[in-house]
Backbone as a ProteinNet text record, in pm:
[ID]
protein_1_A
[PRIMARY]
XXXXXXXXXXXXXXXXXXXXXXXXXXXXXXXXXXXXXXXXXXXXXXXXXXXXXXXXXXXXXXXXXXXXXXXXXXXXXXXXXXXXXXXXXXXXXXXXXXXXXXXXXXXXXXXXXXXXXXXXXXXXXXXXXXXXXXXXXXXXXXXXXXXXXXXXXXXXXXXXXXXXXXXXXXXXXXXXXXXXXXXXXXXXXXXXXXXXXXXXXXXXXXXXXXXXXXXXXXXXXXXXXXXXXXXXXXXXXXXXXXXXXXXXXXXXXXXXXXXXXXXXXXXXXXXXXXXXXXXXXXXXXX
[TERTIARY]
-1337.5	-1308.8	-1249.8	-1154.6	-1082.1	-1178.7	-1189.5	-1275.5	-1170.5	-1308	-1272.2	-1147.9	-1021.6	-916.4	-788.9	-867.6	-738	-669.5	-755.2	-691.9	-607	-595.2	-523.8	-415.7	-420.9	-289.8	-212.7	-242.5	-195	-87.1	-206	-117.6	-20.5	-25.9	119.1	190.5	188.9	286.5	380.2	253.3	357.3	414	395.4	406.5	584.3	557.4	670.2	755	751.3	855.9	882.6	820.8	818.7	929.3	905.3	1020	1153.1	1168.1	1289.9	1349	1274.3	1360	1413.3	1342.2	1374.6	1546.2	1506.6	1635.4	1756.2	1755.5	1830.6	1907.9	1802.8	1862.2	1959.8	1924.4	2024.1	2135.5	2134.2	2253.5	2239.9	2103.6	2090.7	2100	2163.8	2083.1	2001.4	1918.5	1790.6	1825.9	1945.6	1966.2	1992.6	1988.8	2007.8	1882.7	1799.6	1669.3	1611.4	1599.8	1544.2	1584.8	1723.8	1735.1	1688.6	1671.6	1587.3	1504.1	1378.6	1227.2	1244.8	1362.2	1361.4	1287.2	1315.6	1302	1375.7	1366.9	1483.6	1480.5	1598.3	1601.3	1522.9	1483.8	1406.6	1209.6	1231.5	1097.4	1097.4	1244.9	1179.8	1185	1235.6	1206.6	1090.7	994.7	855.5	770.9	808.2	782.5	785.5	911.5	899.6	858.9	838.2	759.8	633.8	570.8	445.3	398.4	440.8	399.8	328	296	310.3	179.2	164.5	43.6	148.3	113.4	206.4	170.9	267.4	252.3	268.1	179.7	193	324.9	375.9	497	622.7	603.2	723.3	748.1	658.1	650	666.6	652.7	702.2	867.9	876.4	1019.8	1126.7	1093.3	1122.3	1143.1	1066.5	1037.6	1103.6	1138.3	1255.5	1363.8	1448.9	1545.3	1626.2	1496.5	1579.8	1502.7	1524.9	1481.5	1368.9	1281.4	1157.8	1119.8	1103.2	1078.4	983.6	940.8	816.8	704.7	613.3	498.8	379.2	392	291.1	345	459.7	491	473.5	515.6	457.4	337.8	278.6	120.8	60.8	126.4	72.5	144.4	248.4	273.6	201.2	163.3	111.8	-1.7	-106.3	-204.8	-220.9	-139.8	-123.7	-134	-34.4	-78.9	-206.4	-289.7	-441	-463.7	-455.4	-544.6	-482.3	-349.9	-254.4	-345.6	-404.8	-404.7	-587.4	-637.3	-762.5	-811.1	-829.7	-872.5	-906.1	-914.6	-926.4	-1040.6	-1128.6	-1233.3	-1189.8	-1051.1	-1009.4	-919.2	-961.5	-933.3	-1063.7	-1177.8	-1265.1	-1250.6	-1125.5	-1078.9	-948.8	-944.1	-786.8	-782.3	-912.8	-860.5	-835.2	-890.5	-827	-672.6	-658	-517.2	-416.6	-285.7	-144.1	-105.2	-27	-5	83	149.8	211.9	136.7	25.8	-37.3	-172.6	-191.1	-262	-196.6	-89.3	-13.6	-6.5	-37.2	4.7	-179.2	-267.9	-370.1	-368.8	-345.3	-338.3	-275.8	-159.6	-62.8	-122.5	-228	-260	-406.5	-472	-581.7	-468	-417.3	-357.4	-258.6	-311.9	-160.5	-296.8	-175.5	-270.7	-238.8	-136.8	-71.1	-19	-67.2	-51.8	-20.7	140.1	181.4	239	148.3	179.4	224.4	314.4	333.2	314.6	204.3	193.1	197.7	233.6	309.5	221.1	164.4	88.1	-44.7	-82.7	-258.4	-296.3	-454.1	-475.8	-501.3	-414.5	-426	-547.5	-514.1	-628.2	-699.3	-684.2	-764.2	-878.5	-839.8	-914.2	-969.1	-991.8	-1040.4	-1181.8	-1267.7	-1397.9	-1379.3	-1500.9	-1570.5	-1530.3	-1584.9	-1570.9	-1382.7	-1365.3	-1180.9	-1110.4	-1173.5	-1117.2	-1126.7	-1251	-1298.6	-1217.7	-1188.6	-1115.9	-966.8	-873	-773.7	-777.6	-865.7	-826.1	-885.9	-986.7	-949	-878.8	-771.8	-639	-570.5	-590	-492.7	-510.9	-628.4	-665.9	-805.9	-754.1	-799.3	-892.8	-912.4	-948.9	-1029.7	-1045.6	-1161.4	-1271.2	-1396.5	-1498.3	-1510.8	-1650.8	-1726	-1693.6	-1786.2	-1804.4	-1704.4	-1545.4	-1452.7	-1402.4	-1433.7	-1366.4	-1444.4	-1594.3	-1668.2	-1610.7	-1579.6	-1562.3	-1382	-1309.1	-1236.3	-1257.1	-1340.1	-1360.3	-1425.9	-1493.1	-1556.4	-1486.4	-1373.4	-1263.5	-1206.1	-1187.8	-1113.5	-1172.8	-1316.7	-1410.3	-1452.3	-1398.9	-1400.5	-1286.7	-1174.2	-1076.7	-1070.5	-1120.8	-1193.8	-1258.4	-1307.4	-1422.1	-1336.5	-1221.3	-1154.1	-1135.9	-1129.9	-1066.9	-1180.5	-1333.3	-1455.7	-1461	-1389.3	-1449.5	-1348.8	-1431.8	-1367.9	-1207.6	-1175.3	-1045.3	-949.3	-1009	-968.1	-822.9	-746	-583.4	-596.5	-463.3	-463.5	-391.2	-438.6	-373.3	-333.4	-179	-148.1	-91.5	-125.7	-119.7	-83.4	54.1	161.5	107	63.9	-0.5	42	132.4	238.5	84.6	119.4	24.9	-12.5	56.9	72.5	-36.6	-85	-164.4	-289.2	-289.2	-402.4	-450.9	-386.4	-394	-385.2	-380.1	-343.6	-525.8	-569.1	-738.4	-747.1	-758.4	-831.8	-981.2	-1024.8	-1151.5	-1266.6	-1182.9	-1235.6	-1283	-1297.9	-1364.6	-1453.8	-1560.4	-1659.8	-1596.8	-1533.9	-1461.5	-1406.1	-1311	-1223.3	-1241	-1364.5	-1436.8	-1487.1	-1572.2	-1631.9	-1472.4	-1369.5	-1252.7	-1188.2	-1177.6	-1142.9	-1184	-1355.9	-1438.9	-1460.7	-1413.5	-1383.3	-1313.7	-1202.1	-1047.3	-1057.2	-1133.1	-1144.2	-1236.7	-1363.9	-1434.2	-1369.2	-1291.9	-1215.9	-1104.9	-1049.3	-932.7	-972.9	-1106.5	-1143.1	-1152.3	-1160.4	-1181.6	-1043.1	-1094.8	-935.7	-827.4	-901.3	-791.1	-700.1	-725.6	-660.2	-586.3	-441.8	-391.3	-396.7	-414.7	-361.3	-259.7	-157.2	-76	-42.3	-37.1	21	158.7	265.6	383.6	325	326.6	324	460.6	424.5	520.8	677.2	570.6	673.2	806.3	824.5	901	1031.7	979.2	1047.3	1134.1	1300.1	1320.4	1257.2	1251	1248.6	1233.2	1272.8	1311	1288.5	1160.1	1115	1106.6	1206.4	1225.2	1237.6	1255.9	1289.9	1089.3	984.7	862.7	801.3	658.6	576.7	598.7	559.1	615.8	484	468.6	392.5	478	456.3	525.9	376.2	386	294.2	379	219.7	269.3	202.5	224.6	147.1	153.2	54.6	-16.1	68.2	158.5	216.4	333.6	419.1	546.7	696.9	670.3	739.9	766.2	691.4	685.4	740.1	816.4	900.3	799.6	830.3	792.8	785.5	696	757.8	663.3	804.1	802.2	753.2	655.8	595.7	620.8	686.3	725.2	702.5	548.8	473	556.1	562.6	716.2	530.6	575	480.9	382.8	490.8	459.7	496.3	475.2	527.9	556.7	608.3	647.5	755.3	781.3	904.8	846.2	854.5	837.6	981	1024.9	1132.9	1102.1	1205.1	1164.3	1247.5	1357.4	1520.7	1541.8	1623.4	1605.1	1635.5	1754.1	1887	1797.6	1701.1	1634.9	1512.2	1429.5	1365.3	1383.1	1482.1	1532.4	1513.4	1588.3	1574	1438.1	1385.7	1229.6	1168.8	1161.7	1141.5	1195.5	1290.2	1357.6	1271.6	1291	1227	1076	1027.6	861.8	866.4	994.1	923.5	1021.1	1083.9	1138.2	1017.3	929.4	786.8	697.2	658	546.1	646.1	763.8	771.1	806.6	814.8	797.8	674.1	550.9	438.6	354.1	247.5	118.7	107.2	63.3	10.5	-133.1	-266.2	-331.7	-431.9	-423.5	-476.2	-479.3	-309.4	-308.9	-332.3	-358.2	-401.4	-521.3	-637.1	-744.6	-741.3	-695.9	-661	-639.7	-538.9	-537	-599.2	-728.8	-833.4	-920	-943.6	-1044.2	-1024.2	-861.8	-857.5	-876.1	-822.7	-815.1	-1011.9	-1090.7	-1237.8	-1315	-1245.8	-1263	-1267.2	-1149.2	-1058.8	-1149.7	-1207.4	-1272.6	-1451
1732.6	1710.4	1570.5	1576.6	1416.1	1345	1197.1	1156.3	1131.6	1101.1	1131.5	1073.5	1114.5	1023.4	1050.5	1044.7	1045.2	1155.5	1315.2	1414.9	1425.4	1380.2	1402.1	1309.6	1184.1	1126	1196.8	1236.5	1306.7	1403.5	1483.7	1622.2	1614.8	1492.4	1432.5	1417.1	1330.6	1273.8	1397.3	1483.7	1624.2	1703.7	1691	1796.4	1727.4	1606.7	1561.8	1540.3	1500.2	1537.6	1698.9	1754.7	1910.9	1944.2	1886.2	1934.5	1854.6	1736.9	1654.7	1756.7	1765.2	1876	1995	2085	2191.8	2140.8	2031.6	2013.1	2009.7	1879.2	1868	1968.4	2102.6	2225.3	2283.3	2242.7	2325.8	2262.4	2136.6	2040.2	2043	1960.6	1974.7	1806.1	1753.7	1612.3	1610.2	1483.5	1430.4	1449.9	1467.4	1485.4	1579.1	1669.8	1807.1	1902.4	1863.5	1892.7	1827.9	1731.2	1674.3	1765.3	1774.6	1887.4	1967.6	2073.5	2184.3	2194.5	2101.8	2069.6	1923.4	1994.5	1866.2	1699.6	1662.8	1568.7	1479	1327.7	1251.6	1261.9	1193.4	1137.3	1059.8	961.6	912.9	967.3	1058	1136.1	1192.4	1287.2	1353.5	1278.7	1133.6	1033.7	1025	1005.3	942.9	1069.7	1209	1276.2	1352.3	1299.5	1321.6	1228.1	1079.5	971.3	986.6	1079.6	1094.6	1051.3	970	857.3	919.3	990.8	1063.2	1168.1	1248.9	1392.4	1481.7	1580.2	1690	1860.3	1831.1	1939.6	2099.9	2167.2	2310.3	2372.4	2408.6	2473.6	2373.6	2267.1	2216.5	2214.1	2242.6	2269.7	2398.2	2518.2	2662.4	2680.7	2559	2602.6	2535.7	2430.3	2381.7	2461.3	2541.7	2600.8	2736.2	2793.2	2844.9	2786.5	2677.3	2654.7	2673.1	2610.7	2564.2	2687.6	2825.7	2911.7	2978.8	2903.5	2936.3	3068.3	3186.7	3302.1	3391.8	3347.5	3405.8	3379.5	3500.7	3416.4	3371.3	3385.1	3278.7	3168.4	3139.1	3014	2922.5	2986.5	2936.7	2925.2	2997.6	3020.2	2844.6	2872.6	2751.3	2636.6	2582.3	2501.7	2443	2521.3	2563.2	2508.9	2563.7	2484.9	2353.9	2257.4	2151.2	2072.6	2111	2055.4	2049.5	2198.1	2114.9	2034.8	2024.3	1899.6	1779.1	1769.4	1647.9	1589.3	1679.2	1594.5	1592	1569	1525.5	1366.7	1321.8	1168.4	1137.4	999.5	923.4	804.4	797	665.4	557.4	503.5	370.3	400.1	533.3	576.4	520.1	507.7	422.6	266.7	257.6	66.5	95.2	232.9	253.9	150	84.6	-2.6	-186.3	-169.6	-309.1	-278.4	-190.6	-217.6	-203.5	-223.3	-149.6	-85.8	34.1	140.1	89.6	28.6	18	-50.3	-82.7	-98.8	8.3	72	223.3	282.1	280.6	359.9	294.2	177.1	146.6	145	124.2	201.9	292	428.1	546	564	505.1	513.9	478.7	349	271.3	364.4	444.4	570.9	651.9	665.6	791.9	781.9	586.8	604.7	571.9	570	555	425.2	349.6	243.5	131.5	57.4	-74.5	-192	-210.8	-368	-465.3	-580.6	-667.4	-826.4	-857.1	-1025.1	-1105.1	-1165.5	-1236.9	-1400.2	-1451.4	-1593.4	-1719.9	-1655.4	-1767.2	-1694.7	-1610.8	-1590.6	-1491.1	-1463.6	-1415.9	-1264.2	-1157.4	-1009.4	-973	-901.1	-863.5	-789.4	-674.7	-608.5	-698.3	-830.2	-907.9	-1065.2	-1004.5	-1135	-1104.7	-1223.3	-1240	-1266.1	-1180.1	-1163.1	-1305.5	-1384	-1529.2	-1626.9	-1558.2	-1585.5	-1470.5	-1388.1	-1328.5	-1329.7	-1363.3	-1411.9	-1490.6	-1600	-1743.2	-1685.7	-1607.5	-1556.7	-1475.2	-1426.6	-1327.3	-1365.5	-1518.5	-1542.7	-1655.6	-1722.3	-1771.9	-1705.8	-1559.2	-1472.2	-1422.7	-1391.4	-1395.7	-1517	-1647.8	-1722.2	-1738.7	-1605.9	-1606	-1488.1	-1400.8	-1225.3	-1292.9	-1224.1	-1228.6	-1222.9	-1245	-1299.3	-1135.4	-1048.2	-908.9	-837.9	-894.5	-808.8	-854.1	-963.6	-1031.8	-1026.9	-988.4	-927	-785	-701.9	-595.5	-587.5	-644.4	-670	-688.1	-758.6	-839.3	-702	-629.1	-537.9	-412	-406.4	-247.4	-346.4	-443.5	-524.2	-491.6	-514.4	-460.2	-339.8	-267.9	-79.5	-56.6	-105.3	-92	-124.2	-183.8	-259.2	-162.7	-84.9	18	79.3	137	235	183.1	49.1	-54.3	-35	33.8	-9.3	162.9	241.2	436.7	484.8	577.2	606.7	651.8	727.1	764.5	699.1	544.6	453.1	407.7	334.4	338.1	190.9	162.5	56.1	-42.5	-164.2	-280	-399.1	-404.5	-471.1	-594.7	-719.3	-835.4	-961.4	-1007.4	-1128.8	-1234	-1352.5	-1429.5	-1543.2	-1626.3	-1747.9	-1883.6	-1959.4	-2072	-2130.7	-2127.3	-2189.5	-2103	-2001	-1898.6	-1992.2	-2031.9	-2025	-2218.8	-2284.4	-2421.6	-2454.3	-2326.4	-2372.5	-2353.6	-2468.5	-2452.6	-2381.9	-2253.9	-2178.2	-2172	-2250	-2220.8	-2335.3	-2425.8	-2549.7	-2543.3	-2601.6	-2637.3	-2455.9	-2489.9	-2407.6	-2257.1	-2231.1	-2065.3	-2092.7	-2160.3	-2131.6	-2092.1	-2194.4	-2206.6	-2069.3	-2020.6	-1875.5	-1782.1	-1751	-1677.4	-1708.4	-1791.9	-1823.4	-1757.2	-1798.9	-1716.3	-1538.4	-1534.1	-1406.8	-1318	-1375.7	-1309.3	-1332.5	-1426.5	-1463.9	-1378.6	-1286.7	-1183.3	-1016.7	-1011.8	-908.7	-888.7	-966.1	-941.5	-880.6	-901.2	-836.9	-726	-632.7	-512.4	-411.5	-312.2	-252.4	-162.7	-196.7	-114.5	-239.8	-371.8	-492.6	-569.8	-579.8	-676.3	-798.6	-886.4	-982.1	-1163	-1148.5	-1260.1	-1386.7	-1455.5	-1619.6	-1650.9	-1650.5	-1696.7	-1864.7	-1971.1	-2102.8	-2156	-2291.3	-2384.3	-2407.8	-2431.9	-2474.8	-2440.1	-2225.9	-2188.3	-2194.9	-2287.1	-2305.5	-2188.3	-2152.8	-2022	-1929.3	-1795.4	-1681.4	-1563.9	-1457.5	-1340.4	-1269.9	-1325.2	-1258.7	-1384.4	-1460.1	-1572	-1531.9	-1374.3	-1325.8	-1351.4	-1326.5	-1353	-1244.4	-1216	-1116.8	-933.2	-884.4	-722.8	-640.1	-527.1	-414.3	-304	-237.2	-125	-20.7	75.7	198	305.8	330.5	430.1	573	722.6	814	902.9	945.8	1080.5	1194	1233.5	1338.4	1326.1	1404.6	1335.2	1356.6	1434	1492	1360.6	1272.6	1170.7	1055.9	983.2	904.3	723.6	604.4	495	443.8	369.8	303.1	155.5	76.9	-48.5	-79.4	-179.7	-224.4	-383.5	-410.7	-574.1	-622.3	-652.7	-679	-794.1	-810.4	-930.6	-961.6	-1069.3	-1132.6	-1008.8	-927.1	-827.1	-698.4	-643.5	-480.9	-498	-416.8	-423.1	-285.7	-304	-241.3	-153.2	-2.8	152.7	163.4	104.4	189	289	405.8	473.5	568.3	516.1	555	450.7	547.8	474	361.1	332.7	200.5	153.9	150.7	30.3	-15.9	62.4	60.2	-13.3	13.5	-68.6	-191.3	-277.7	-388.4	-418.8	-370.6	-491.8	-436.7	-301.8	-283.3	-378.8	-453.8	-516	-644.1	-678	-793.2	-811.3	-711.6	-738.5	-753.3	-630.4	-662.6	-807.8	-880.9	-979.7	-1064.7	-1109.9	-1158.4	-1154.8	-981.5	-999.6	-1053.5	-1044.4	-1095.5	-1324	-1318.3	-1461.2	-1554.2	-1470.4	-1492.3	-1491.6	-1545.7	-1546.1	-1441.5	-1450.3	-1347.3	-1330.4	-1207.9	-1217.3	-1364.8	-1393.6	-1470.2	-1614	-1637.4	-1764.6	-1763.1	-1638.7	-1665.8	-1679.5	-1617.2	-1721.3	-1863.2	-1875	-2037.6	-2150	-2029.4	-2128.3	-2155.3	-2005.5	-1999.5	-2107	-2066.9	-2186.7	-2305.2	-2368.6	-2523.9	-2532.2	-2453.6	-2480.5	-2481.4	-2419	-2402	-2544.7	-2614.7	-2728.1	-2857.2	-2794.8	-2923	-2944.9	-2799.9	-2852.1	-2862.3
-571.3	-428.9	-411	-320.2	-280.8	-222	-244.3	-171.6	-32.9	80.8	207.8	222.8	303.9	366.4	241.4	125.6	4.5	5.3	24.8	21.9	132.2	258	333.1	359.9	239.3	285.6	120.5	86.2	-28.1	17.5	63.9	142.8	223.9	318.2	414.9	324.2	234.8	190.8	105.6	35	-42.5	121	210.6	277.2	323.1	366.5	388.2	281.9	157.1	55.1	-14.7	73.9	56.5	171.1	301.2	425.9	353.2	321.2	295.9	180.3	53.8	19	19.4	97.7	147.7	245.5	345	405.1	346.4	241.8	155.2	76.5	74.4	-2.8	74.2	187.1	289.8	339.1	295	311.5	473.2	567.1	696.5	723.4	801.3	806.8	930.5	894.2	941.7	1105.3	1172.6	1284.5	1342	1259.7	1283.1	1266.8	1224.3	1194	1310.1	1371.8	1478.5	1626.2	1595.4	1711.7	1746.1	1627.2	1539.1	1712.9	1665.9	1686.6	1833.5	1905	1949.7	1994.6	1863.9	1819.8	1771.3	1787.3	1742.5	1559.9	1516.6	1337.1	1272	1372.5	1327.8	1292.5	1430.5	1366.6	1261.6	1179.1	1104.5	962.1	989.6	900.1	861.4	985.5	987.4	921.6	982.1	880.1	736.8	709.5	571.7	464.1	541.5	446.7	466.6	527.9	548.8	636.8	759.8	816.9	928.4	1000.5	1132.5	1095.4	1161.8	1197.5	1172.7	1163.5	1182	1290.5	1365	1502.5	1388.1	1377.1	1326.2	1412.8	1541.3	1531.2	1516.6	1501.6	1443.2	1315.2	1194.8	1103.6	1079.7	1162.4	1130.3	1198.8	1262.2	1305.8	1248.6	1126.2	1050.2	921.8	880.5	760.7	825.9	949.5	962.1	974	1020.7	987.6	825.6	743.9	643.4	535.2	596.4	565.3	461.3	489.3	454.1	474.8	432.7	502	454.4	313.6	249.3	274.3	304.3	398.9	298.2	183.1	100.5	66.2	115.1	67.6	234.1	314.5	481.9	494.4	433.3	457.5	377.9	233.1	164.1	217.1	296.1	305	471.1	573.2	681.8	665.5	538.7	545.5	494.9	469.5	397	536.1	668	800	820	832.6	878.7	749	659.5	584.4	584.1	602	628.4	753.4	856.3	1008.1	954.9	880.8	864.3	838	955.3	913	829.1	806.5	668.5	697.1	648.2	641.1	757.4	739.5	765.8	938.9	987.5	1093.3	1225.9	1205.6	1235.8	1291.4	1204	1216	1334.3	1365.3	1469.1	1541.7	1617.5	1702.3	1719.5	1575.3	1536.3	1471.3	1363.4	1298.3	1413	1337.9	1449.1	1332.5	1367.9	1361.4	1242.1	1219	1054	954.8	967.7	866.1	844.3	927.6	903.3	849	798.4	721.2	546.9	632.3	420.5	403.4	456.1	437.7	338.7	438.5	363.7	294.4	243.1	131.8	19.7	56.2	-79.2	-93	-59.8	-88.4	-186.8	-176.7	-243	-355.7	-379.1	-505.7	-609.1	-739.5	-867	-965.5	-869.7	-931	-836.3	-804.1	-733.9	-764	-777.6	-813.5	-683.6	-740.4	-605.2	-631.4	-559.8	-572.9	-457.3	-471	-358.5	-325.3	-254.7	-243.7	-166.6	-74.9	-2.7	11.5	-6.5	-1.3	-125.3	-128.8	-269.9	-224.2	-302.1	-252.1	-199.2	-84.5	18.4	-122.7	-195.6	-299.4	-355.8	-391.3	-504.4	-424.6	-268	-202.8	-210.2	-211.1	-176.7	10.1	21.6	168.6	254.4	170.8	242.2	281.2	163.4	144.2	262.9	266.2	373.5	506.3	532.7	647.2	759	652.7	642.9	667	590.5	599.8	762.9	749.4	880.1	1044.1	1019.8	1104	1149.6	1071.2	1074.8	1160.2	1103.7	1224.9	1354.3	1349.5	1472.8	1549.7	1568.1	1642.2	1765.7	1816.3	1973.6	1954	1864.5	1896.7	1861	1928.7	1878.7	1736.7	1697	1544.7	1510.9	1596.7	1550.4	1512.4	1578.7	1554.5	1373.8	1352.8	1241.9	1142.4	1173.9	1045.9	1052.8	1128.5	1080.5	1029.4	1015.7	1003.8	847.4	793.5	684	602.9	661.9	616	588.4	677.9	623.7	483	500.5	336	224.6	284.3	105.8	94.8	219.2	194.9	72.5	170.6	57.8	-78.2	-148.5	-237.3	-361.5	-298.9	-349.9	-447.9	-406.1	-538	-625.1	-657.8	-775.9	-846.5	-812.1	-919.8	-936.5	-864.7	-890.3	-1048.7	-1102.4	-1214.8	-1172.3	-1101.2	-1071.3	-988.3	-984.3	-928.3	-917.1	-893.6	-919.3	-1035.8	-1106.8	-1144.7	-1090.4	-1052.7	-1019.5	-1100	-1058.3	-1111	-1063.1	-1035.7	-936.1	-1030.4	-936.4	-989.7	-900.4	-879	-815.5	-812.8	-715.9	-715.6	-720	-796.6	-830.7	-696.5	-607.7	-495.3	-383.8	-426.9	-354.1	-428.9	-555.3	-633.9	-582.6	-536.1	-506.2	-332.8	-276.1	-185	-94.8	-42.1	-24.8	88.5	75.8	191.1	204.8	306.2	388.2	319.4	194	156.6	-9.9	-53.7	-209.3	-245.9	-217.6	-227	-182	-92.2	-72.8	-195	-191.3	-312.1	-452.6	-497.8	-613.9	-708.3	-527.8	-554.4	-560.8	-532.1	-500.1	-615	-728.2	-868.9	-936.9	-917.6	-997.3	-993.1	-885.1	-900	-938.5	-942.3	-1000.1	-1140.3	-1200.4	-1329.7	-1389.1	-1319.6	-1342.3	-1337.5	-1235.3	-1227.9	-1293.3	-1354.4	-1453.9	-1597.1	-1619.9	-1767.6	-1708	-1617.1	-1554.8	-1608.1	-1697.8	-1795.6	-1690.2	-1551.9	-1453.8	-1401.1	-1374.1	-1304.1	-1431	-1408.1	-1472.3	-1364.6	-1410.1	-1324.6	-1394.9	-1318.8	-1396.8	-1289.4	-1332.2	-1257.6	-1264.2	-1116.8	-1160.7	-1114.9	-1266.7	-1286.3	-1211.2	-1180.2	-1066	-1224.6	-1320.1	-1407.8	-1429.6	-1358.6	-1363.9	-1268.2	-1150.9	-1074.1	-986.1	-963.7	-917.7	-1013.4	-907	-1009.9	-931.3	-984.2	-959.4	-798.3	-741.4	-595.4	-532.8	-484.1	-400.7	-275.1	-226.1	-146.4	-51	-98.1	-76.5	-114.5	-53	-117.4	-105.3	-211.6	-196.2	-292.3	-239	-292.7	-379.7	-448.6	-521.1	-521.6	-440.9	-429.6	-537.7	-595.7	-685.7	-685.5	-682.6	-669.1	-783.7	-807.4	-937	-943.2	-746.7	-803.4	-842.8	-937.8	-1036.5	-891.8	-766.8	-718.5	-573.3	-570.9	-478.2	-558.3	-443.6	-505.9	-459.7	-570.6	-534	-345.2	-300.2	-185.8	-217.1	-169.6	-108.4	-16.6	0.1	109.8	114.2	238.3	271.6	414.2	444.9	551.2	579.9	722.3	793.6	943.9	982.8	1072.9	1198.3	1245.1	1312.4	1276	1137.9	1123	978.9	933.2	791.9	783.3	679.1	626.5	512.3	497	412.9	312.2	205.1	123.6	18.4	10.5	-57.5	-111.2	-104.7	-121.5	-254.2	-365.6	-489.9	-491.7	-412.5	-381.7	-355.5	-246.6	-173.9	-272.3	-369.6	-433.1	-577.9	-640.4	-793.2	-763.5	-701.2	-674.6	-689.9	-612.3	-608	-765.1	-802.8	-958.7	-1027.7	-1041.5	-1112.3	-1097.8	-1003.2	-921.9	-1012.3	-1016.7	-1052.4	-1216.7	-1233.3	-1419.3	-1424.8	-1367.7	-1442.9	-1367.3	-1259	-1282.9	-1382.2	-1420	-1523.5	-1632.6	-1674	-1792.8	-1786.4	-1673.2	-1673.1	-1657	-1580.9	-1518.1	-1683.5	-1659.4	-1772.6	-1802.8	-1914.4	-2038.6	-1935.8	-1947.9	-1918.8	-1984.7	-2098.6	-2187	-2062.3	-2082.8	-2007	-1851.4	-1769	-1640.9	-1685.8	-1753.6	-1722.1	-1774.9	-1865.3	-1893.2	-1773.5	-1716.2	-1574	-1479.2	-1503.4	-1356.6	-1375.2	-1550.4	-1604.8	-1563.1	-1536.6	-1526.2	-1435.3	-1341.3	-1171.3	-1156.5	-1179.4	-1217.1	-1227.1	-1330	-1384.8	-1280.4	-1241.2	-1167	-1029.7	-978.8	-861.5	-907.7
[MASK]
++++++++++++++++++++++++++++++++++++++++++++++++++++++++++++++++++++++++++++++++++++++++++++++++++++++++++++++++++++++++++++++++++++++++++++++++++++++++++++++++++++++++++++++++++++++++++++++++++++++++++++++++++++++++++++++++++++++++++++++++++++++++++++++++++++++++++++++++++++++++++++++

């Protein structure tokens, strides 16, 4: 059985790369399909990246257009809607998140491979409680205590799959400048070293250091995610969180690039060996 929330961002996501290709077979574009179901292009964007619920007769009038007409194959794709529209754990937090980052939420439940580079703070995955605290309420300045513990507390929900056997693997590029830069004072920090320096022997987490020494290099552009999923029929997406919203790629063109981008990091960034070398000094140092 999926654990809660995973099976159903699973099922969006096949259900919607299940409608995109069916369209595609029919040589329909995204605006013509929106008509369909009147609906704009951009919806049936949102639904074929998974992003959205899915209305059952817009999905049968869809799967007639692009002539779907066998009814075990309607039937099986029909029920993939009710389990697509089945909440997820982190649906609970609806009224703190905004709506584009409930999505990379559920994206990141359902992949099996997580590479990340991050530039000015230490990946939400591999923060201590207290480092996050500190991080999140930077951002929000003015909510209550209660909102920002619970805030702190969907972080170390998320958290949880990195220790379950069928857990995903992470793999995290970490700019030195994340690793020096003192969030929340000596002592947060100290403990938030020591932690990443415990979790890296963990055989699911790589974790590497891009060092100052290297000066430019490959993701100058700033920080980026690469989501990865189990089924072979779903394609990579990019995730590039911007101050208010973030940006979903998942179109090959838009995608290579930042692939490129990351393996020329891990191959410039520390060996695992020498990131703890480095946690150790930084360890030392305070």
């Amino acid at each position: 059985m999926d654990p809660p929330g995973t099976g159903s961002t699973v099922r969006r996501i096949m259900l919607g790369a299940s409608l995109r290709r069916l369209r595609e077979e029919k040589g329909l574009a995204r605006e013509a399909a929106g008509f369909h179901i009147r609906a704009s292009e951009s919806k049936i964007s949102r639904m074929e990246l998974g992003r959205v619920g899915f209305k059952t007769r817009d999905v049968e009038d869809l799967l007639t257009l692009y002539g779907v007409l066998d009814d075990a194959e309607r039937r099986g794709l029909l029920e993939m809607v009710r389990e697509a529209n089945t909440p997820g754990w982190w649906h609970k937090y609806g009224d703190l998140l905004p709506h584009w980052f409930t999505t990379y939420v559920g994206l990141e439940e359902a992949t099996n491979m997580i590479r990340t580079y991050e530039v000015q703070f230490i990946p939400g995955l591999l923060q201590t409680s207290a480092y996050a605290h500190t991080v999140i309420r930077l951002g929000y300045p003015d909510v209550p205590e209660a909102e920002i513990e619970r805030r702190v507390h969907m972080r170390m929900q998320r958290q949880d799959r990195l220790t379950k056997k069928d857990g995903p693997r992470l793999w995290a590029v970490i700019d030195e400048a994340a690793l020096r830069r003192p969030i929340g004072g000596k002592e947060i920090m100290r403990e938030q070293i020591q932690h990443l320096l415990e979790v890296s022997s963990l055989p699911n987490i790589t974790l590497q250091v891009m060092p100052f020494r290297f000066g430019m290099h490959a993701a100058e552009g700033g920080a980026f995610s690469i989501l990865r999923f189990p089924e072979s029929d779903l394609s990579d997406v990019v995730y590039v969180e911007q101050l208010w919203g973030a940006l979903y790629l998942d179109k090959r063109e838009d995608i290579d690039p930042y692939l490129t981008a990351m393996e020329q990091l891990c191959v410039e960034s520390t060996t695992p060996g020498g990131t703890a070398e480095i946690l150790g000094d930084l360890l030392r140092e305070m």
